[in-house]
N, C-alpha and C positions, 0 to 999 in steps of 0.2 A: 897795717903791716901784715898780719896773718892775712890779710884775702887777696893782698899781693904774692905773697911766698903758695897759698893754694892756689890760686892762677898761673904761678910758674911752675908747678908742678904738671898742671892739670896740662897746660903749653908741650909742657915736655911728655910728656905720659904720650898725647897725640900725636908727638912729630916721631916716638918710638911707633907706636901704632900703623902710624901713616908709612914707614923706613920699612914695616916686616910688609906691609898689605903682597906684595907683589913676592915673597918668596916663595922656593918651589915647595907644593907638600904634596901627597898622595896621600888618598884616605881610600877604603874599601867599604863598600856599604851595601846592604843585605833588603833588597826590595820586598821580600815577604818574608812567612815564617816557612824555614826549609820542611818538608818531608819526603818519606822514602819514594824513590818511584814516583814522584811528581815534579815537573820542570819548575826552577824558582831562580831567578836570577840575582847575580853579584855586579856589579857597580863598579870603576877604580876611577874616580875623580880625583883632576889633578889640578892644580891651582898655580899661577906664577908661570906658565909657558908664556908664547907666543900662539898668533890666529893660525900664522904659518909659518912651517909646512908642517903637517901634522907629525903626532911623535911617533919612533916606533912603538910598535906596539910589543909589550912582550907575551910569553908565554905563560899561560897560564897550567901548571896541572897537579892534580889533584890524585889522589889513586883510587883504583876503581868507581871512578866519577867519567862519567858522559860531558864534554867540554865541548859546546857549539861558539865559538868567539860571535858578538852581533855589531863589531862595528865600533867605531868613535863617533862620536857625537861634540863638536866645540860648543862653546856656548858663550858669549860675548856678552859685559855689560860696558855701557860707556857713560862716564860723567863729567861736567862741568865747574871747576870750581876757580872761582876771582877771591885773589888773595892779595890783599895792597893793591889794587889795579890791573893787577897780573891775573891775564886766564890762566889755568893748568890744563888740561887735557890728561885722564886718567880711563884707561882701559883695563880691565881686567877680562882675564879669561879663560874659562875651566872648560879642561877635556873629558871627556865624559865616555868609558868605555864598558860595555854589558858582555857576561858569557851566561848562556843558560848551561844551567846545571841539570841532570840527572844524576842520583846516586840508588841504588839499589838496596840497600838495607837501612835502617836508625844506626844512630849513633854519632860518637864523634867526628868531624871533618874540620882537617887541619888544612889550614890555607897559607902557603906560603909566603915569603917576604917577594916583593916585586918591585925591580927598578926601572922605571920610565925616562927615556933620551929624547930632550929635542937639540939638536946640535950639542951646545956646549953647558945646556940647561940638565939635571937630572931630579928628578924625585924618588924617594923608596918608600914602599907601604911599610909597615911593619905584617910578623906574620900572626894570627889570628886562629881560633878557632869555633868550630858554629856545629852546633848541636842538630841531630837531624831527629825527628820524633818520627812518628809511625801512625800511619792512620788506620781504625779499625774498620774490617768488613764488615757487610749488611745483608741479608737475605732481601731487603727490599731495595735491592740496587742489583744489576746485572749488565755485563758490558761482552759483547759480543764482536769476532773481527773475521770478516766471510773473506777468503782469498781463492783464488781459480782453483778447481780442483782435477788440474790438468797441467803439464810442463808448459811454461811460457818462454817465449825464447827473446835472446838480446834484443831490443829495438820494441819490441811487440806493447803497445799500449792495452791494460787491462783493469778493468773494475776491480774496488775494494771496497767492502761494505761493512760500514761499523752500525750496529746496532746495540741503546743502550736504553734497558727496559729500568723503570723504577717505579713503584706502588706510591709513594708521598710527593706531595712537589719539590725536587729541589734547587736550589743555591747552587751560584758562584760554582758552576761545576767546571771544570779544569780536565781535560783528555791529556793523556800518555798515548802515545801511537807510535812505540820504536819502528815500527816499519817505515814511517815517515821520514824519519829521520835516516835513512841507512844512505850510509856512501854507494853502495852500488844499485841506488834506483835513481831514477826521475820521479817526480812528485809534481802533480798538479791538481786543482781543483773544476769540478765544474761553474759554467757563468751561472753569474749569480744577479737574475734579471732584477732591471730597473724597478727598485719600488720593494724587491722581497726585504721581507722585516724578519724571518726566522731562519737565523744561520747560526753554526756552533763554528768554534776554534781550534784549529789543531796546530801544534805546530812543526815546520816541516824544513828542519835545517834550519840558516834563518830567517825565512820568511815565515809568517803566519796564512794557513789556510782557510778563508771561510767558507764552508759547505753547506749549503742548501738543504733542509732535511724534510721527511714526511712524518706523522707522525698517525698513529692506530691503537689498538687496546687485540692484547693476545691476552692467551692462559696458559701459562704453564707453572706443573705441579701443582693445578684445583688452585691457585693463586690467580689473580687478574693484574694484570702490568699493564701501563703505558709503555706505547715501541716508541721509539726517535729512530730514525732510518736515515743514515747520511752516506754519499758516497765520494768519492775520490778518485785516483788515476795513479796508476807504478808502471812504468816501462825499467826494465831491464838497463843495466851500463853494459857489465860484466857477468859474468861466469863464474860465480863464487869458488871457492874449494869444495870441490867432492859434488860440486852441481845444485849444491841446496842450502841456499841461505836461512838460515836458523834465527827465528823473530821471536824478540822477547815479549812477555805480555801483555798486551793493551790492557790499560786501566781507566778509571775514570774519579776521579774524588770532587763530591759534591757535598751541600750541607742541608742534611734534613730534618723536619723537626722531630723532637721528641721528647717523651714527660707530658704531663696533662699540660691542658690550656688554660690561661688565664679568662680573666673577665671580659677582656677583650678579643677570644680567639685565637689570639697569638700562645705561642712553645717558642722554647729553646730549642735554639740549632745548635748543630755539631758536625762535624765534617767525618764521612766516611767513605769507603773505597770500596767500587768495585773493581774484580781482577778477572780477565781472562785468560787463556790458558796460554801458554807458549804453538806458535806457529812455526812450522815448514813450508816457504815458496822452492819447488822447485825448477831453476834456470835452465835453458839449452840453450849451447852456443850455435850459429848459424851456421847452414854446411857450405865449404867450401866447394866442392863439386860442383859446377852447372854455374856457379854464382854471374850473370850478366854483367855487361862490362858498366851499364849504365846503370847501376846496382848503386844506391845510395844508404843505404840505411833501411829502408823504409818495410814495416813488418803491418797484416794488416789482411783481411781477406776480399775487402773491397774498392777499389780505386780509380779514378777516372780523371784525364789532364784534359785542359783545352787551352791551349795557345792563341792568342791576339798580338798585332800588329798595331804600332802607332800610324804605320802608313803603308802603302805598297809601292810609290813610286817614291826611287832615290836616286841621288849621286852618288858614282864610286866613291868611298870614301866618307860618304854619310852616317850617322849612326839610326839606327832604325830600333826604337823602346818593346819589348816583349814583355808581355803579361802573361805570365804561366800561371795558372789554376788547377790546383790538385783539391777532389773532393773524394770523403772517403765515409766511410758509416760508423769511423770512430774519430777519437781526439789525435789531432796531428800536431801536439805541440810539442816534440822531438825529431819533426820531417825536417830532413836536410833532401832538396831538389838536387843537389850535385851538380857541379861542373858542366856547362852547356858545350865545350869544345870536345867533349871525349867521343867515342862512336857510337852511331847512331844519335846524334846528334846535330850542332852544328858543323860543317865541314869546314877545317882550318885554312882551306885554299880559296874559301869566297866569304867566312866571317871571321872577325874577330872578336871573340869573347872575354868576360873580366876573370881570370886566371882563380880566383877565390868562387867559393859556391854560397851563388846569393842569400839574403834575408829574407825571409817570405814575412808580411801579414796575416797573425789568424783571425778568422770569423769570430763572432762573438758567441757563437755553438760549439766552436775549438774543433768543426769538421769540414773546415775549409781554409785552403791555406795559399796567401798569392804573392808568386812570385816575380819582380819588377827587374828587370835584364837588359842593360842597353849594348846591344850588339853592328860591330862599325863593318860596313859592306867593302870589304876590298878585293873581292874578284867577281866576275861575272853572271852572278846568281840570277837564275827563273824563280825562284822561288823562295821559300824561307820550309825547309824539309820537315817530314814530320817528326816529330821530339819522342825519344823514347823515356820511356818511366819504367822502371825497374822493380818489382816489390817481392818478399816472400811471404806466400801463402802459409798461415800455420797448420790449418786444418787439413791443407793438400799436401804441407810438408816440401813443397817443391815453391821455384822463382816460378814469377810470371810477368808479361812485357808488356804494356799496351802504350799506343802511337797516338800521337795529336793528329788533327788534320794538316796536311801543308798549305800553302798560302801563297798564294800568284806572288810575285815578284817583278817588278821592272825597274832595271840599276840603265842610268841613263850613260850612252854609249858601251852599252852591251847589247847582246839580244832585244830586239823587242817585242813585245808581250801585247797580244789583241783585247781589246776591253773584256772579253767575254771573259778570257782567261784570269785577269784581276778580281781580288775575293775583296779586300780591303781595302778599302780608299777614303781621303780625306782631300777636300779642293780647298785652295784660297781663297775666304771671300770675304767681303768689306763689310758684312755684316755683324762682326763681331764687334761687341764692346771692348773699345780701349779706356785706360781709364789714366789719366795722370796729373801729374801737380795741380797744371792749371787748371783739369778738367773738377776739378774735386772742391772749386771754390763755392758752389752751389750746396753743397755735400757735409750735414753735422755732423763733424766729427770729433766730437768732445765726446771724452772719454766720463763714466761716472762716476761717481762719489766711489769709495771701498764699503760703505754702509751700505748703497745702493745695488751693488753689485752681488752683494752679500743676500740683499732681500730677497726673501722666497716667497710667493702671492701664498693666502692663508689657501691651504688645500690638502691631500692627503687625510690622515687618520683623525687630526686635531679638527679639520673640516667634518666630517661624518659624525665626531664627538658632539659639534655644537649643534649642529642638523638636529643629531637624534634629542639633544637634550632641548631643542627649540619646541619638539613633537611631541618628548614623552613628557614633561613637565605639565603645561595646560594640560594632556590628557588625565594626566594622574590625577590632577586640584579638579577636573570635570567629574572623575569618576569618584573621587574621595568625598566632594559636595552632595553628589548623586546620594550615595550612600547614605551618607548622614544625616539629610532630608527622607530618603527612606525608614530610616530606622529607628529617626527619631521618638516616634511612639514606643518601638520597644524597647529602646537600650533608657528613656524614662522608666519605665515599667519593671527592666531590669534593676537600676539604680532603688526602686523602691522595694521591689521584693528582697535584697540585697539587707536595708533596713530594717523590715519587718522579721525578716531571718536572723541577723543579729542579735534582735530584740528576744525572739521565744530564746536561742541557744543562751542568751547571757540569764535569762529566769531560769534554765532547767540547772544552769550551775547553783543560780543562789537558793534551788529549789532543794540541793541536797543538804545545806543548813539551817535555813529562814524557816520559821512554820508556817504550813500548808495554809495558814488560814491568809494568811499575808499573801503568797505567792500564787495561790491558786486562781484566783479574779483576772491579776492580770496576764497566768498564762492564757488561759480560756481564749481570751480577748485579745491576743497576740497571733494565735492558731487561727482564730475567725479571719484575722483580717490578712492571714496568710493565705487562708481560701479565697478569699475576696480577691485580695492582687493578681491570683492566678486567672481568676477566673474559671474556677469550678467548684462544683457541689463541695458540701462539706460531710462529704464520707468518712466521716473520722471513728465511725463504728462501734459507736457509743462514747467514745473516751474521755470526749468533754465532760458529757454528763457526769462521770464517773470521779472526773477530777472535781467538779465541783460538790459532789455529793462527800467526798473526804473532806472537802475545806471546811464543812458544817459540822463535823462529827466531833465530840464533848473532850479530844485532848490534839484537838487542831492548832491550836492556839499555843501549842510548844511544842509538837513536835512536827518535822519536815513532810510531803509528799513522800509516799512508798514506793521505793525505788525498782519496782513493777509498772506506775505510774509514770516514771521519768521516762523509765526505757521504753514505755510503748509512744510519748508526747514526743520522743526523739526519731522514733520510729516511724512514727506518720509525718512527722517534717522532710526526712530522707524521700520517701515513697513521694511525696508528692513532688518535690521536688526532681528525682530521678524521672517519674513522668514527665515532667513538663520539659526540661532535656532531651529526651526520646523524641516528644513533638517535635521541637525544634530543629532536631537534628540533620533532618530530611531538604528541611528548606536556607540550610548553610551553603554561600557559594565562595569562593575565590577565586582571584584574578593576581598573576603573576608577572611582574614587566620586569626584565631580563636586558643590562645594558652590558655590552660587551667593548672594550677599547683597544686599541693596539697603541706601542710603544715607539717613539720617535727614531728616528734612523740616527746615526751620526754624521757626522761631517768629514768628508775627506779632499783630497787633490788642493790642497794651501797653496800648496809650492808652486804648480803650476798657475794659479792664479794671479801668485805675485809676483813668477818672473812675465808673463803678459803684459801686465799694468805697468812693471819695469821699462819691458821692452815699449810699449806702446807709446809713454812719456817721451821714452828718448826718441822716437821717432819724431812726434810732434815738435820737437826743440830742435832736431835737425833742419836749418837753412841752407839751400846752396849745394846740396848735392842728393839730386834727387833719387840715384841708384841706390845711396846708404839708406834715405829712406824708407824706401819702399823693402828695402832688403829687413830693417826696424821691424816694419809694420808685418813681413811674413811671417818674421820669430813670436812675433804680437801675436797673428791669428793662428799660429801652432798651439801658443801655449792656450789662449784663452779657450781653443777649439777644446783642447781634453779638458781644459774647469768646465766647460760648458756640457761636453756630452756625460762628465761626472756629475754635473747641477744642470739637469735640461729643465727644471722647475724655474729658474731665475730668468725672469723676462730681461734685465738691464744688463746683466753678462751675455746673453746673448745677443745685442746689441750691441754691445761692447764689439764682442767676436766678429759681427756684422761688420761694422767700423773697420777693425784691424785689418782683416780680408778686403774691404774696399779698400783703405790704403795701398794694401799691399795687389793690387789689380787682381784678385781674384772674386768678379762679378757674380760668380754663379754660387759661391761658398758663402758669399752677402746676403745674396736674396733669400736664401734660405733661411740664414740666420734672422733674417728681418721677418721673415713670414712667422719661425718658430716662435721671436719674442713677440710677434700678434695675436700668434694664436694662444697665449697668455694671458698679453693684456693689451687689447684693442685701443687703449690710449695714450702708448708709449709711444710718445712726440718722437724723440729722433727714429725710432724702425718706423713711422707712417713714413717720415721727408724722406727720409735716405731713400727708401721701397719705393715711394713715389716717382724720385729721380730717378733711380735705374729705371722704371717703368716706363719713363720717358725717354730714356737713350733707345729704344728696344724699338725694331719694326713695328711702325701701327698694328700689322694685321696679327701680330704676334704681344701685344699688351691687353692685359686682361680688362675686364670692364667691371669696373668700381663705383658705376652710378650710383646713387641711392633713391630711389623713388618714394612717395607719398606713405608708400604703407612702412616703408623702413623708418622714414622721419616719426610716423605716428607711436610705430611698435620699437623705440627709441632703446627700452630695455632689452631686446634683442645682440645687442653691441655690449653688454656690460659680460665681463669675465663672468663664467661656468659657478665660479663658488658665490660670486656678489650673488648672481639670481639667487639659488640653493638655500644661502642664508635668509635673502629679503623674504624669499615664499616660506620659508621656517617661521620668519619672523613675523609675516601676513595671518600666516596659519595659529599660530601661539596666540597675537592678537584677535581672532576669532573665537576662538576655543574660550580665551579667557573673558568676552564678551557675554560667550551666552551659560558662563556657569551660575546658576542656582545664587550668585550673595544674597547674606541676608540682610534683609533692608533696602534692595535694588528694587526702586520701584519704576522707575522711566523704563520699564522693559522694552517697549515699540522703539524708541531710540537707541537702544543698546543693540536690538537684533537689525536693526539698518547699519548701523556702523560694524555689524559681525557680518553683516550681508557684504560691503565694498570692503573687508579685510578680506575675508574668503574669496570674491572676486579678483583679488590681487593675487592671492595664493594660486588660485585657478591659472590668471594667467601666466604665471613664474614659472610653475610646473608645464605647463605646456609648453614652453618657449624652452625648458631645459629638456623635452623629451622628444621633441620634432623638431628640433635645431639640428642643420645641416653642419656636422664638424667638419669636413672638407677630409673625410678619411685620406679620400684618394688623391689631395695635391701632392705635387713634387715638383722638384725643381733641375732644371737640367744644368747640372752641375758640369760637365765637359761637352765641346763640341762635339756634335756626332751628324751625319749622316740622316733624318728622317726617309726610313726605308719602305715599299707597299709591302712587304711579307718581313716575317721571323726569317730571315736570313741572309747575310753578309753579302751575299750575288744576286738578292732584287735591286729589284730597279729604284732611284729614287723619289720617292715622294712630293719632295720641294726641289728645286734647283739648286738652291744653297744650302748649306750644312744648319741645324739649327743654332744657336749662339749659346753661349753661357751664360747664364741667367734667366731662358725662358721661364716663364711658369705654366706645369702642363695639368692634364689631369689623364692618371694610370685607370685605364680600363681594363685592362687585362694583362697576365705572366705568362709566360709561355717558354719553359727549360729559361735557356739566359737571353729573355727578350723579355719585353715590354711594351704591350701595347697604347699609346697615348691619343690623347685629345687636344690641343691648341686652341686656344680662345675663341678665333676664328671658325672653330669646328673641324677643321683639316686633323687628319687623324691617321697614324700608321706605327713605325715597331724601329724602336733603335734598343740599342747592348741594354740589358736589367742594372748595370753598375752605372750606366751613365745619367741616370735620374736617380734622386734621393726624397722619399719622403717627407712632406713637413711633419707630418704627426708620427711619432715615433712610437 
């Protein structure tokens, strides 16, 4: 009866349980511990919504508090549960929204009550309060913030240079940069090339910047400092009041040790702040006088455009694609190109342009910036006219204009235009790869595992760790054996004088009690045979004598050695011993091995990974309409293309990306991808078939030749991935090393140095095969149809008869401004556009 009445209790308890799960609540929650002048954000999850449509958000404010809002975030759990036979289906789902905080002084911070709406849904936080503490400054920290020291004017992109010196190593360091954060800048970072491992955090609005930094040793005030040297980018919006934006001080709180060290080297941290001083940038607005009509923004003292054509012969009424290219000697990542219809431009009476002023792509140096323009021919154009670019000079102080070249034109029933006169041109030819449903039945296109896509071949830092510790380890047990076999004799000899030294110091104590007649015998006889171990004379300058002449004298027999006696037997044990020290001294050597590591990178671009794989699935499941397909498989190779240029280390994602791009008919974006995940890993089955079939669709005299001959077959290790050799010759090397060390007890020596002779052998040839191995610097792959030209420029003549195809595989012999000199398998060799080949090795 009771475990009846507690089972219905317990029944009921759940079903109340299970009735609240889904109400609404808001809670506010505090990511770190707040302090003054350092960013720490606040939290408002809400529970009991809907996935959609998100809630509004409310206002957050606080008083003289910095409030940057970062977003909602949902966050979805789904579960399962059978009840009597009955599934349920139960969803919950928390909103999830952040504000970074700044506050400027300690103390209390009061946090308001906040009520969140989705439709008809509400929650309220209650209001809160959160203690702000204050971090103390350091003489061994210093944070420094360089800004132009010259007027910058609206639009003008310019260096900012934080420097932050500190004498101890430290912690968890965390930057204040109010300059970043100001509404009236732009804020961008420098690239931050593939592979760099030392970059700091600032944050900037709300994105986070990571910056690239150097790092030196200065002196100042007779102190010695470590510099960290980072830089940044601020272009101007506006024109503040009074012309000069007033920048609160860059700080920096990091945590350093302090207090003695323990037994094991380690102190206690503690968190302290440096401050720098308050800044003035001051802004000028740009003058209207003179200002060009085709005047976009753009601030800067260097500039240069070149314009490209997708074709030169059209119909009226054709669209014709324009590649505009602006390059400058700073970061263009505020260039707006403007409006191609205005003047000096295109003319409204024979183009038609798109009314909005296009998106450009920037370079991965952020000083290059290109803009894609599809402009429709509706009147009778010779040409495509030269483009004006419009910039102001800051140092000149005045605009300045410069002009594209123009470009033949021939609009079919207009004027027409003698070959000579045409700059650009693309012919029809049948040599192009088409790729479709049916053709792709040859074609693996199985996508990989998410584990497998994932995998990154062992290489990088953690590879060099194992290298060096394959090297340094047998070296160390070689030279430690070495050693010990050396010095066997003395560090014996050491061990016994050691003895015999203990021996006289423990008699000269019992010598100051015991009587002489007792203790005198076996000093004597302790000193001798401390000259003995030495090995040297027994110069003791009478003193034995002396002590045995006391030990015989008529009140020896109760009373101790005289303590003249003790201190001089103390005395020549020192002297001798302090010689024989000095000897040694000279012939002390050491050897110091010094292993250095670097720290793993993180992991980024998920999203884009997972909607590919998405995307890529449903394409494969699409039957019967082959346009949705392939349309699937572009979104595929978009997304998987940026996981892939974000992870170029993962040979099966770039296959993957290979795959997607073949789906989606783009050959030349395949073969790339297929060559990248070779030059990984030479035995990734789907990029050999896939590579091998484009290979095959390609003009004979334009596929490359892949025999393997006698000495490839022989020198077989040749074809194993860069790190496999690396390791194997560590691991040849290590097995050598550790063959011919000194053990003791090793007596089959003659077989142990034959088996250290074919490890070594091995190693020999690892090493060589990783140091005269051709990496194919200079493949590329010719990613767009182009033209094979005899010169560096658009009005020679052609090369081949037909255009090259997409997919060749070429090899770049030479650059030349925006050309490219190439080689084709065949050996035929000449210059098409620098953007229309892509390197395999990046």
């Amino acid at each position: 009866m009771r475990f009846g009445i507690v089972a219905l209790v317990a029944f009921g308890l759940g079903l109340a349980l299970a009735g609240s799960a889904h109400a609404q609540s808001a809670e506010l929650k505090l990511r770190e511990r707040p302090h003054a002048d350092l960013p720490f954000t606040i939290q408002l999850a809400v529970s009991g919504f809907d996935e959609a449509p998100a809630p509004d958000q409310p206002k957050l404010e606080i008083p003289n508090a910095q409030i940057t809002p970062l977003g909602w975030q949902p966050n979805s759990s789904r579960s399962i549960t059978i009840v009597n036979g009955r599934r349920v289906d139960d969803t919950r789902v928390t909103w999830v929204m952040s504000w970074r905080i700044v506050v400027p002084r300690a103390g209390t911070l009061r946090v308001p009550a906040m009520t969140v709406k989705q439709g008809s849904k509400t929650a309220t936080t209650r209001a809160g309060e959160i203690e702000v503490d204050t971090v103390p400054t350091t003489q061994d920290m210093k944070v420094q913030l360089a800004l132009p020291d010259r007027p910058v004017f609206v639009g003008e992109t310019v260096p900012v240079k934080i420097a932050w010196l500190f004498r101890a190593q430290p912690e968890d360091q965390t930057f204040s940069v109010p300059l970043a954060t100001s509404d009236a800048l732009t804020v961008s970072g420098p690239p931050v090339t593939q592979g760099s491992r030392r970059t700091i955090t600032i944050a900037a609005g709300a994105k986070d910047l990571e910056l690239p930094f150097d790092v030196d040793k200065v002196t100042e005030g007779g102190l010695e400092y470590t510099r960290l040297v980072a830089n940044f980018f601020v272009a101007p919006r506006t024109v503040p009041a009074g012309g000069k934006l007033e920048v609160a001080p860059t700080s920096v709180v990091a945590a350093l040790q302090f207090g003695r060290r323990d037994f094991f080297g380690n102190a206690a941290t503690r968190l302290f702040r440096a401050l720098d001083i308050a800044r003035t940038l001051e802004i000028k607005p740009l003058p209207e006088t003179d200002r060009p009509p085709a005047f976009a923004g753009a601030v800067g003292e260097q500039f240069s455009i070149d314009v490209r054509a997708s074709r030169s012969v059209v119909s009226l009424g054709e669209p014709v694609e324009l590649e505009v290219t602006i390059k400058a000697d700073q970061r263009l990542d505020t260039l707006s190109l403007g409006k191609l219809d205005g003047p000096g431009r295109l003319p409204k009476d024979k183009f038609t342009a798109p009314a909005e002023s296009p998106t450009g792509e920037l370079s991965a140096d952020g000083k290059t910036k290109t803009f894609k323009v599809v402009a429709q021919v509706t009147g009778p154009a010779t040409e495509i006219p030269a483009i004006a670019f419009s910039y102001f000079d800051p140092k000149a102080a005045k605009y300045q204009t410069i002009n594209s070249q123009p470009i033949a034109l021939s609009v079919k029933g207009s004027t027409v235009v003698g070959a000579n006169d045409v700059v650009v041109g693309t012919r029809k030819t049948t040599t192009q790869q088409t790729v479709d449903d049916s053709s792709l039945v040859s074609a693996d296109l199985a996508l990989s595992s998410s584990a497998a896509a994932a995998d990154t071949p062992l290489g990088g830092s953690l590879l060099w760790i194992l290298v060096g510790v394959l090297y340094a380890i047998p070296l160390a047990l070689l030279g430690f054996r070495s050693w010990q076999l050396r010095t066997a004799e003395s560090r014996e000899e050491a061990g016994e004088l050691r003895g015999v030294r203990r021996q006289v110091e423990a008699l000269l104590d019992k010598a100051a009690a015991a009587p002489a007649r007792e203790v005198a015998g076996p000093l004597v006889a302790a000193l001798r045979e401390v000259a003995r171990v030495l090995g040297r004379p027994l110069d003791d300058r009478g003193l034995l004598a002396r002590i045995e002449t006391e030990s015989f004298s008529p009140d020896a027999a109760g009373k101790p050695l005289s303590t003249d006696l003790r201190s001089d037997a103390a005395g020549l044990l020192r002297r001798w011993l302090g010689e024989e020290r000095r000897a040694r001294g000279g012939k002390t050597a050491a050897a110091v091995v010094v292993l250095a590591a670097l720290t793993m990178p993180g992991d980024a671009q998920a999203d884009a990974l997972g909607d590919g794989r998405a995307s890529y699935q449903y394409a494969m499941e699409l039957t019967g309409d082959a346009s949705g397909r392939k349309a699937a498989f572009a979104r595929a190779a978009v997304a998987l293309g940026e996981a892939a240029r974000a992870h170029p280390d993962r040979p099966e994602l770039l296959a993957d990306w290979g795959n997607a791009a073949l789906g989606a008919g783009e050959v030349g974006t395949a073969t790339l991808a297929y060559r990248r995940a070779l030059a990984l890993d030479p035995s990734n089955a789907r990029a050999r078939h896939n590579l091998a079939w484009l290979r095959g669709r390609l003009p004979e005299r334009m596929q490359p030749s892949v025999t393997a001959g006698a000495t490839d077959t022989l020198l077989f290790f040749h074809r194993w991935p860069r790190a496999r050799r690396l390791l194997f010759g560590a691991f040849a090397f290590a097995i050598a090393v550790l063959l011919v060390v000194p053990w003791r007890g090793a007596r089959r020596r003659s077989g142990l140095l034959a088996l250290a002779g074919l490890a070594l052998a091995m190693w020999i040839a690892m090493l060589a095969s990783v140091l005269l191995e051709d990496r194919h610097t200079d493949d590329a792959v010719v990613t767009d149809s182009v033209t094979l030209r005899a010169a560096d420029s658009a009005g020679a003549p052609a090369a081949l008869t037909e255009p090259l195809p997409r997919g060749v595989e070429v090899t770049i012999l030479e650059r030349r401004d925006s050309w490219a000199r190439i080689s084709l398998a065949n050996g035929t060799s000449g210059w098409v556009p620098d953007g229309a080949v892509e390197r395999v090795v990046q």
